[in-house]
C-alpha positions in Angstrom: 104.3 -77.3 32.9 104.8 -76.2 36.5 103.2 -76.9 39.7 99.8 -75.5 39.0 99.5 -78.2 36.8 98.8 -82.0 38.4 101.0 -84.8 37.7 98.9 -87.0 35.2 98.1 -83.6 33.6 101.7 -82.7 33.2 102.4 -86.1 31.8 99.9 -86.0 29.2 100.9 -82.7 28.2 104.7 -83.9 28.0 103.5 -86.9 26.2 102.1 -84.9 23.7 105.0 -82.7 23.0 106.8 -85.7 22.7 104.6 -86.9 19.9 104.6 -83.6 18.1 108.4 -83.8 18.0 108.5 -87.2 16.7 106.0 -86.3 14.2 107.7 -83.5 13.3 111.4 -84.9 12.8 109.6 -86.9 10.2 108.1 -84.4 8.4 111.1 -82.4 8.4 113.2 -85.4 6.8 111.0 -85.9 4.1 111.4 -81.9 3.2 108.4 -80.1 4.9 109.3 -76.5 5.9 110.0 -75.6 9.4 108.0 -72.7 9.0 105.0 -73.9 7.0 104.3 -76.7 10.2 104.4 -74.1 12.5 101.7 -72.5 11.3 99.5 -74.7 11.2 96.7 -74.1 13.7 96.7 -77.2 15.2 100.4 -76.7 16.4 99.7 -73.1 18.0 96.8 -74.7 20.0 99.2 -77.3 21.2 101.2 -74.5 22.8 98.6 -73.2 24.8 97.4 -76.0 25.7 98.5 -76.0 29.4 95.7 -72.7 29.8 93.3 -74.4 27.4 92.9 -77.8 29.6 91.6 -77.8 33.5 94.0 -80.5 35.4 90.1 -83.0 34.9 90.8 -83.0 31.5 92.7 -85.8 30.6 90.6 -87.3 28.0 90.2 -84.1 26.2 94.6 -83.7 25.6 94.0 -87.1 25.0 91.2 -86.4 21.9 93.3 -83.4 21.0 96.4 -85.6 20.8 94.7 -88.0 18.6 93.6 -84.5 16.3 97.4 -83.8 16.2 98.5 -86.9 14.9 95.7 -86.8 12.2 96.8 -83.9 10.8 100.1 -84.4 10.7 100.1 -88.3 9.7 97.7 -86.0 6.4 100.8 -83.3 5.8 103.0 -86.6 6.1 101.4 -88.4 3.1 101.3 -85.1 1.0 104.8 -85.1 1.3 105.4 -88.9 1.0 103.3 -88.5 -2.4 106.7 -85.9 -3.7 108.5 -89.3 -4.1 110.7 -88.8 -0.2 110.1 -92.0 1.8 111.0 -91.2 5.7 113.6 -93.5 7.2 
């Protein structure tokens, strides 16, 4: 984020790092590997998505945001179903 980018814009892009960082932490504690969540596509999207977006875009991160949760709240319960409840 920089000042090519517009406020709102910046703040939904740092709201949705945010997210993906809470997300993650819990994925982590209930044993899913670093390296296996940063492959996933969705995740290497998220880190391009300053280029990907126009500052208009808003609802789009917003939709794409929403993607990101899905998938991960998915890899969460796969790895809630190895018996590791998150705190």
């Amino acid at each position: 984020m920089d000042t090519f980018c517009s406020p709102r814009k910046q703040f939904a892009l740092l709201d949705l790092a945010i997210s993906i960082y809470e997300l993650g932490v819990t994925l982590i504690e209930l044993g899913a590997p670093v390296q296996e969540l940063q492959r996933l596509p969705l995740l290497t999207k998220a880190r391009r998505c300053k280029s990907l977006y126009a500052n208009d875009q808003l609802e789009q991160i917003a939709e794409f945001r929403e993607e990101v949760e899905r998938e991960l709240e998915a890899v969460r319960l796969e790895y809630a179903k190895q018996g590791v409840q998150a705190p």
